[in-house]
C-alpha positions as CSV (number, residue, x, y, z in Angstrom):
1,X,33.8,-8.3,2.7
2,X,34.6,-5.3,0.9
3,X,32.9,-2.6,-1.7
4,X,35.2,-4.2,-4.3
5,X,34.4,-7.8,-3.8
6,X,30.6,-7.0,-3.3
7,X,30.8,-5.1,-6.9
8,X,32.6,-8.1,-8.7
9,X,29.5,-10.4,-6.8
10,X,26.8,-7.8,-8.3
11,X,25.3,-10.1,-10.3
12,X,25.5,-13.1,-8.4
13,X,23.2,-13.6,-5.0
14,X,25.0,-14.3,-2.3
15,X,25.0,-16.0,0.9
16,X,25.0,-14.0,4.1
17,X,23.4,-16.7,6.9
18,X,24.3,-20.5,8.0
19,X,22.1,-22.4,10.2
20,X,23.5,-25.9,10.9
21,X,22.2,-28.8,12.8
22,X,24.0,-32.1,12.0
23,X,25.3,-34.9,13.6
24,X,29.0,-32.8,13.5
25,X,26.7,-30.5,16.0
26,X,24.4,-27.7,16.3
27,X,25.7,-24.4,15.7
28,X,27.7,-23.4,12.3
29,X,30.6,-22.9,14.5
30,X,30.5,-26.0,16.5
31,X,29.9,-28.0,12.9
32,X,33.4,-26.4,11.7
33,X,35.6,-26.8,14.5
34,X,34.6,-30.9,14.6
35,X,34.9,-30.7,10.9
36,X,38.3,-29.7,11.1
37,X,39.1,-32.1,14.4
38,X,37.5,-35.0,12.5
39,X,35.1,-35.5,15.1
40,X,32.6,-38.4,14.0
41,X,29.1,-38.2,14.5
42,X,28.5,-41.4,13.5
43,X,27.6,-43.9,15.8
44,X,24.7,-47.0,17.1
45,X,21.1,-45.9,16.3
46,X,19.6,-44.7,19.5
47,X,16.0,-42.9,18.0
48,X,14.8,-46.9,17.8
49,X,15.9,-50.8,18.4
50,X,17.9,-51.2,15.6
51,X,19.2,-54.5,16.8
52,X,17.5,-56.5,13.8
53,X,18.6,-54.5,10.9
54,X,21.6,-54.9,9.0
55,X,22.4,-51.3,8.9
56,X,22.9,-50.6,13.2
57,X,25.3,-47.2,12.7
58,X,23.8,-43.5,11.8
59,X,24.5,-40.4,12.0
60,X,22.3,-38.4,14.4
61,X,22.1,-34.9,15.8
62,X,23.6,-34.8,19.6
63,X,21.9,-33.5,22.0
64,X,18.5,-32.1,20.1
65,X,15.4,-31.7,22.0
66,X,13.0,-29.5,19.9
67,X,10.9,-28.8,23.3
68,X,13.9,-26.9,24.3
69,X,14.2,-25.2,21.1
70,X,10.5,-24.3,19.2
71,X,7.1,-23.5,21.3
72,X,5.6,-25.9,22.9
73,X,2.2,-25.9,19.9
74,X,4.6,-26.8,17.2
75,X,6.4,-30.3,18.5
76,X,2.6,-32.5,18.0
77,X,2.2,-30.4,14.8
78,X,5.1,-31.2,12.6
79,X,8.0,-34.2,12.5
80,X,11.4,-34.1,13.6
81,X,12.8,-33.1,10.3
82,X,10.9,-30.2,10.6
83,X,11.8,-28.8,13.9
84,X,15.6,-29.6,13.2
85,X,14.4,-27.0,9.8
86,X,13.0,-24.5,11.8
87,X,16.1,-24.5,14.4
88,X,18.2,-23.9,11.6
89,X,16.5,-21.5,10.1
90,X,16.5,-19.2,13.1
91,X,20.3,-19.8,13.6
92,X,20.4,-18.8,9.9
93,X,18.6,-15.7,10.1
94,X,20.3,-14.4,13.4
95,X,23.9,-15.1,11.5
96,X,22.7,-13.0,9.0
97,X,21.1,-10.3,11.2
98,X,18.0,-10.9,8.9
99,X,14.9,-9.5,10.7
100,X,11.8,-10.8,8.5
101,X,9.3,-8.2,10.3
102,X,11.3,-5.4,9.1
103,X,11.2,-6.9,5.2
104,X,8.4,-7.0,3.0
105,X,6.3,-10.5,3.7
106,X,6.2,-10.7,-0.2
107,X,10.0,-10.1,-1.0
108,X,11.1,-13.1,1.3
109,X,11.0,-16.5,-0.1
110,X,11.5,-20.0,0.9
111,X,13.2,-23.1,-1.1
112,X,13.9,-26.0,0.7
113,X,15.5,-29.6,0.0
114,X,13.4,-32.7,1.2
115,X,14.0,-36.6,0.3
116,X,11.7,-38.4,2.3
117,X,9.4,-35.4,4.3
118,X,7.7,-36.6,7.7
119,X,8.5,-40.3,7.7
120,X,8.6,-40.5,11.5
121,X,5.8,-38.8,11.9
122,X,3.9,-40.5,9.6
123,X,5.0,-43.9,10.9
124,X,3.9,-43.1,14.2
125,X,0.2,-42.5,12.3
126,X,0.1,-45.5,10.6
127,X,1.1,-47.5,13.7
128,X,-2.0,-45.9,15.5
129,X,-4.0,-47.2,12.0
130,X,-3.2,-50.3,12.1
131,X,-3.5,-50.8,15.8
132,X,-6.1,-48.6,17.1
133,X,-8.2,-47.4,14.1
134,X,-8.9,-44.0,11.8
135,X,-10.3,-42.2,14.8
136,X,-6.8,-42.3,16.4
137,X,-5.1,-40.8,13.5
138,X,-4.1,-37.1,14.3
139,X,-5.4,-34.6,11.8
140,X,-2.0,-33.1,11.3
141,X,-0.9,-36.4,9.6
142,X,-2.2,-34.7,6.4
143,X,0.4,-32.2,6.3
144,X,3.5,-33.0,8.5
145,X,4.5,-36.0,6.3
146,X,4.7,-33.4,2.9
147,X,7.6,-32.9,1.1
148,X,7.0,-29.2,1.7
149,X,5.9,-29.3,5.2
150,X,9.2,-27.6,6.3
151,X,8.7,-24.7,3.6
152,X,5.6,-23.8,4.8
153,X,6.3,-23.8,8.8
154,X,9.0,-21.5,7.8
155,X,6.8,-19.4,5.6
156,X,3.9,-19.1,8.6
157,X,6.5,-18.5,11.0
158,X,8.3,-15.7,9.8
159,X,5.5,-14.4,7.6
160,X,7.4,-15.1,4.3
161,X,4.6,-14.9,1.6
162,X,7.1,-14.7,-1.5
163,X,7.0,-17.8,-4.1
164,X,7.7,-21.1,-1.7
165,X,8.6,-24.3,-2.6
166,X,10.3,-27.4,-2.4
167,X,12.8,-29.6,-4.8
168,X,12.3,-33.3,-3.8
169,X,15.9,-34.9,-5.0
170,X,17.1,-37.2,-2.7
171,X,21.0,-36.1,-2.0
172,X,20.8,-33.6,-5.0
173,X,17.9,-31.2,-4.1
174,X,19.9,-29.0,-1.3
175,X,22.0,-27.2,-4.6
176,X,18.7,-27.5,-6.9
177,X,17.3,-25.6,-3.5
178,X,20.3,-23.0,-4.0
179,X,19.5,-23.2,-7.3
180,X,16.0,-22.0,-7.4
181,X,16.8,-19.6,-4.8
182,X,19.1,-17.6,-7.4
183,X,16.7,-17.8,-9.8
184,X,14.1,-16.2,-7.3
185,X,16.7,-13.7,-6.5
186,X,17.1,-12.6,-10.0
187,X,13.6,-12.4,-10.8
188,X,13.3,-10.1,-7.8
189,X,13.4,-11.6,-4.3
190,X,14.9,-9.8,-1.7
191,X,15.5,-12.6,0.9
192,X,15.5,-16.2,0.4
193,X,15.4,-18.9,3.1
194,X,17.3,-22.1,1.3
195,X,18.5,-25.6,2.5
196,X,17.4,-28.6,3.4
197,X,17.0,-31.2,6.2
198,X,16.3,-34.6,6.7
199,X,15.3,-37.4,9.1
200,X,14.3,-41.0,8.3
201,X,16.3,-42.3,11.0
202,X,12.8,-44.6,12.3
203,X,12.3,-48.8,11.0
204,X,9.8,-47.0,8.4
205,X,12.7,-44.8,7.2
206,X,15.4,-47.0,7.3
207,X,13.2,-50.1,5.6
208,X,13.0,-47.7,2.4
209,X,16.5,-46.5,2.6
210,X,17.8,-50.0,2.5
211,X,15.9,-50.8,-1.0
212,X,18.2,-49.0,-2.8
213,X,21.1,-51.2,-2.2
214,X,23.6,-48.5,-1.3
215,X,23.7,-48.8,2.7
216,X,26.6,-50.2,4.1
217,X,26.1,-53.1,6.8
218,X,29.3,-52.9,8.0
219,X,29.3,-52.6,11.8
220,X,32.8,-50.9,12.6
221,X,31.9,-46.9,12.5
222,X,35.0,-46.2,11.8
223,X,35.3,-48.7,8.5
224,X,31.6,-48.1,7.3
225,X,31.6,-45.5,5.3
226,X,34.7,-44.9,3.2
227,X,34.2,-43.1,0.1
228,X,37.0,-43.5,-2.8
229,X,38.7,-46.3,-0.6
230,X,39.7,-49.6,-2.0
231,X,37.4,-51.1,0.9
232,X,34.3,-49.0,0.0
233,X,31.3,-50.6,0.8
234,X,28.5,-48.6,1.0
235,X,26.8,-45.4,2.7
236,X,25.7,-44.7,5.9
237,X,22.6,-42.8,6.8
238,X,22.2,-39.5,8.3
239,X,19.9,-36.8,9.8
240,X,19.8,-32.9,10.0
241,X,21.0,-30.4,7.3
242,X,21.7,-26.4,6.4
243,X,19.9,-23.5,6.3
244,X,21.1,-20.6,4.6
245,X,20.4,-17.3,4.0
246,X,20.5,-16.0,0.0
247,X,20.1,-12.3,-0.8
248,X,20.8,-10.1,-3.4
249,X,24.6,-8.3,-2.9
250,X,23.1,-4.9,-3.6
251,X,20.4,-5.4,-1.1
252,X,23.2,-7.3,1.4
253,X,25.2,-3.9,1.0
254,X,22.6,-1.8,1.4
255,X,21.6,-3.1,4.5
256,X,24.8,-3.3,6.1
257,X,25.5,-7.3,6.4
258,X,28.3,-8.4,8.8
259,X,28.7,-11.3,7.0
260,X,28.6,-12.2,3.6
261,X,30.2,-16.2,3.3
262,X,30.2,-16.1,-0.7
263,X,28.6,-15.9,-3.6
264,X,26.5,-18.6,-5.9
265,X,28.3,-17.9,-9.0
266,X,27.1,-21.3,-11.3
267,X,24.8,-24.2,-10.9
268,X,23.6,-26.9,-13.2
269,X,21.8,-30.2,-13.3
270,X,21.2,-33.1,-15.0
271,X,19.8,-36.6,-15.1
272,X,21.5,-39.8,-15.9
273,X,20.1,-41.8,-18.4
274,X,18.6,-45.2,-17.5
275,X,20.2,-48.1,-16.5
276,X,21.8,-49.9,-20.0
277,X,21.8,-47.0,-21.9
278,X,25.1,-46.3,-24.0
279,X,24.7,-42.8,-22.7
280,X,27.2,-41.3,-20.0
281,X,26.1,-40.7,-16.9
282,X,25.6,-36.8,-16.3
283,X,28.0,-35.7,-13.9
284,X,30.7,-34.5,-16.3
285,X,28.6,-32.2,-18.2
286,X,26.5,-30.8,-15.6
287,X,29.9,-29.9,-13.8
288,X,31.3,-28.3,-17.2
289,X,27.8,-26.4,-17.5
290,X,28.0,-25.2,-13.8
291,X,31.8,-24.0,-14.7
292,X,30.2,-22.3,-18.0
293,X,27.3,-20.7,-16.1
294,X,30.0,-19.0,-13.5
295,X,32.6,-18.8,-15.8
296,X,34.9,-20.3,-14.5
297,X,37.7,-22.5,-16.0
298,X,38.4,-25.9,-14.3
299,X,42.6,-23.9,-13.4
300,X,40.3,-21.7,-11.4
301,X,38.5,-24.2,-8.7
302,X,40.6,-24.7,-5.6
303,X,38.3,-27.5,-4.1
304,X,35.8,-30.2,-5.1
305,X,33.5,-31.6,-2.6
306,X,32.7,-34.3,-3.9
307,X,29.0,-36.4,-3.8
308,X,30.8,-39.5,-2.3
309,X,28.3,-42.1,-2.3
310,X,30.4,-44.8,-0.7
311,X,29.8,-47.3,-3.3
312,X,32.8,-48.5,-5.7
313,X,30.7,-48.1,-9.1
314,X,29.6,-44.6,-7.5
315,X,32.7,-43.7,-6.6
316,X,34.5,-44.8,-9.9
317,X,32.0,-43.0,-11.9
318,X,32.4,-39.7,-9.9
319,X,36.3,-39.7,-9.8
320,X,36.1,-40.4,-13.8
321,X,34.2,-37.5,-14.5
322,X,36.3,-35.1,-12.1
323,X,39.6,-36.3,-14.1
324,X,38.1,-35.5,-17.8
325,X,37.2,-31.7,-16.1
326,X,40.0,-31.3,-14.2
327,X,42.9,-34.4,-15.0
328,X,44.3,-36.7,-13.1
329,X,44.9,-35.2,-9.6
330,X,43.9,-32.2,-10.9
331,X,41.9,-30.4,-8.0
332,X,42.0,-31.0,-4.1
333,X,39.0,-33.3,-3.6
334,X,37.3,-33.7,0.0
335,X,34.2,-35.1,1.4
336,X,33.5,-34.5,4.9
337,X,30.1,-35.8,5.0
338,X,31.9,-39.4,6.4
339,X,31.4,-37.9,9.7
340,X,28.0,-37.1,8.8
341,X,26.7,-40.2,6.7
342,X,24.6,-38.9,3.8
343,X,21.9,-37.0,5.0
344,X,19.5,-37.1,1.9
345,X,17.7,-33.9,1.5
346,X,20.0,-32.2,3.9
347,X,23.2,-33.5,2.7
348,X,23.8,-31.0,-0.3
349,X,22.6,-28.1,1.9
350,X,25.3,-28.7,4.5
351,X,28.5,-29.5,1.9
352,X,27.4,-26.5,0.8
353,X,27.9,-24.7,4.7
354,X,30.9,-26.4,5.1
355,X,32.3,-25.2,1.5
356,X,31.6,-21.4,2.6
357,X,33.6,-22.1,5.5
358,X,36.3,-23.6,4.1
359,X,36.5,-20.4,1.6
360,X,36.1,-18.3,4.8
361,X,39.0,-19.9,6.3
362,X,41.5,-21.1,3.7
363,X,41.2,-24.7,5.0
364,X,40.0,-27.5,3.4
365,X,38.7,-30.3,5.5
366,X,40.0,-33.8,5.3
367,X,38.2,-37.0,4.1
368,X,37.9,-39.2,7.7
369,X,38.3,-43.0,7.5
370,X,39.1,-43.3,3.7
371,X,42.9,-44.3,3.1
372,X,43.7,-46.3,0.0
373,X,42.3,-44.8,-3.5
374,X,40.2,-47.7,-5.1
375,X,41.8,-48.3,-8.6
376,X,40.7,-45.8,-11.0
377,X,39.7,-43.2,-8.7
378,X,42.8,-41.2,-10.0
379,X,41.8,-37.7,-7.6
380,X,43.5,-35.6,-5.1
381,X,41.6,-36.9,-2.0
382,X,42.4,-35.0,0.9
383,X,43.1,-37.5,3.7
384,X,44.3,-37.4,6.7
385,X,44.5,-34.0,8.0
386,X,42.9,-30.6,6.7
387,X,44.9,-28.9,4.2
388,X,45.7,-25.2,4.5
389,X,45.4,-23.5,0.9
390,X,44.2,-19.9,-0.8
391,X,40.7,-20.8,-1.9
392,X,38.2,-18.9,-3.7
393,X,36.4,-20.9,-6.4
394,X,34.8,-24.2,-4.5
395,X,32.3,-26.8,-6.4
396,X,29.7,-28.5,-5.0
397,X,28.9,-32.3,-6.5
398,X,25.7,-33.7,-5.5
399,X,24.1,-37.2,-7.1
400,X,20.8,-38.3,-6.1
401,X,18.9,-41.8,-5.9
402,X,17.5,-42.7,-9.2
403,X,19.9,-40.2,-11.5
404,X,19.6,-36.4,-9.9
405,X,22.7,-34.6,-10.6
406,X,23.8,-31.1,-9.8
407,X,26.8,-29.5,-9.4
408,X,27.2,-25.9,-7.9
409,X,30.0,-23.3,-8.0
410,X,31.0,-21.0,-4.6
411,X,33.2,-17.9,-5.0
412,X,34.7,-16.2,-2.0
């Protein structure tokens, strides 16, 4: 990036480090180029027997071992979410060239995205409960099932002692994450560590998953999960996430950053109203806000990537309110997470990554499986293969279990 673009991003933090493990792979690089291939990560659950539960397909992170990846004294400590944080946080950092030891401890910050914290972990607990007594229950069950258990592994590990916390909102909390994280940056933060993971892929996880009635049972990986499509029929689950680096673009120059992806220029959020209320659901104004806050007019976003929650009144509702912003077929819409399955806490977090790239590269990614538009969902879904364009204003939708809503705006 040059002087020029760092000056017209002075007053907007930017993003200078991706860390990525997903079920699209581990490495940002590696995510990309089967982003672009339409590589699936979906496939059986192999972490348990999921041979009795209607939902049987996932996506989950290939090849992960955390023994092969953190020190030996943190694997008993803290659950599988947590090391799949930590891994991306160091990829993040090293992308970014960020050395925390050379930074003051209390100008680095930490913000992180969780949905359901340490469920495997605290399943495995419970199991020793019920079966063996309290006296088999490991002390660390206190804190490696908490929300913010990731947030503060990160914070001991790389002596980060700046404001920390941790948004808990479902699929929406990895841009309330990026959110907060500006805020922190404005109010004086040098370096914040942002994103979100998740893992709930255990019969504890899944069990809870399933009572919200938006899981899709059907057993073909390759018809599961089709956003927008006239055969939509649900979600499927997910693990891993994004880690990224946010720093101020004066203090990014200053220090010489290789890299800087792009800048957060507008976020909002909202909350639907309850079910039966003559209300509209959020998602329109909280994108015109998030266009307001960067301002940006809706001629001036090259790309939408959209929440995509694979159910038809989901679906309808979230192409409605991208045709009042935009118009019918107004905007190139994507959503590449169908190779993914929505990964809750970790979900927003890595549309997010995958935005940045596609602004990096001038590609947008296509929307995998989905072929038919449902009636009603009047958008310009990319399908098929990626689409070569000039981008350099993306959004970011994001719509969480029981009404979150945010919306986020990239610049290049």
């Amino acid at each position: 990036m040059n002087t020029a673009d760092m000056a017209d991003m002075a007053d907007s933090p930017v993003v200078t480090g991706i860390g990525v493990v997903a079920p699209t792979g581990i490495g940002t690089e590696t995510h990309w180029q089967a982003t672009l291939a339409g590589k699936s990560g979906i496939g059986r659950i192999t972490r348990f027997d999921a041979t009795g539960y209607p939902v049987r397909l996932a996506g989950q992170v290939p090849g992960f071992v955390a023994g092969e990846r953190l020190p030996s004294r943190l694997i008993p400590q803290t659950d599988h979410w947590t090391h799949m944080g930590l891994v991306a946080t160091e990829a993040a950092l090293a992308d970014a060239d960020v050395v925390p030891s050379e930074l003051p401890e209390y100008e680095m910050a930490v913000v992180t995205a969780s949905s359901s914290g340490g469920t495997e972990f605290g399943q495995r607990e419970m199991e020793r409960l019920y079966r063996k007594g309290p006296s088999w229950v490991g002390a660390y069950q206190s804190i490696a099932w908490f929300y913010a258990a990731t947030t503060g592994q990160v914070a001991i590990r790389h002596g980060m002692r700046g404001p920390c916390g941790v948004l808990c909102c479902e699929q929406a909390g990895g841009l309330d994450a990026l959110g907060q994280a500006r805020r922190l940056i404005r109010r004086g933060a040098r370096i914040v560590v942002t994103g979100g993971t998740d893992a709930s892929l255990c019969p504890y996880g899944l069990v809870a998953q399933l009572s919200s009635g938006g899981l899709s049972t059907v057993d073909d990986p390759e018809r599961a999960y089709l956003p927008f499509d006239e055969a939509a029929s649900g979600y499927l689950p997910g693990e891993g996430g994004a880690m990224l680096i946010v720093e101020n673009a004066e203090s990014a120059r200053q220090r010489g950053a290789d890299t800087v992806y792009g800048a957060i220029a507008g976020y909002a959020a909202g909350f639907d109203p309850p079910p039966g209320s003559d209300r509209p659901p959020a998602l329109r104004r909280t994108i015109e806000r998030a266009l307001a806050d960067a301002g940006t007019a809706p001629s001036e976003v090259d790309v939408v990537f959209a929440d995509a929650c694979g159910t038809p009144g989901g679906d309808l509702a979230e192409a409605r309110a991208i045709t009042a912003v935009f118009g019918p077929r107004g905007v190139p819409v994507t959503a590449p997470k169908t190779l993914t399955g929505r990964l809750y806490g970790g979900g927003a977090a890595l549309d997010v990554a995958t935005s940045l790239l596609a602004l990096r590269d001038g590609i947008i990614p296509a929307t995998v499986g989905s072929s038919r538009l449902a009636p009603g969902c009047d958008i310009d879904l990319v399908l098929g293969q990626p689409r070569d364009g000039v981008l350099r204003t993306a959004l970011v939708l994001a719509h969480g279990h029981g009404g979150f809503t945010a919306a986020l705006v990239l610049k290049k």
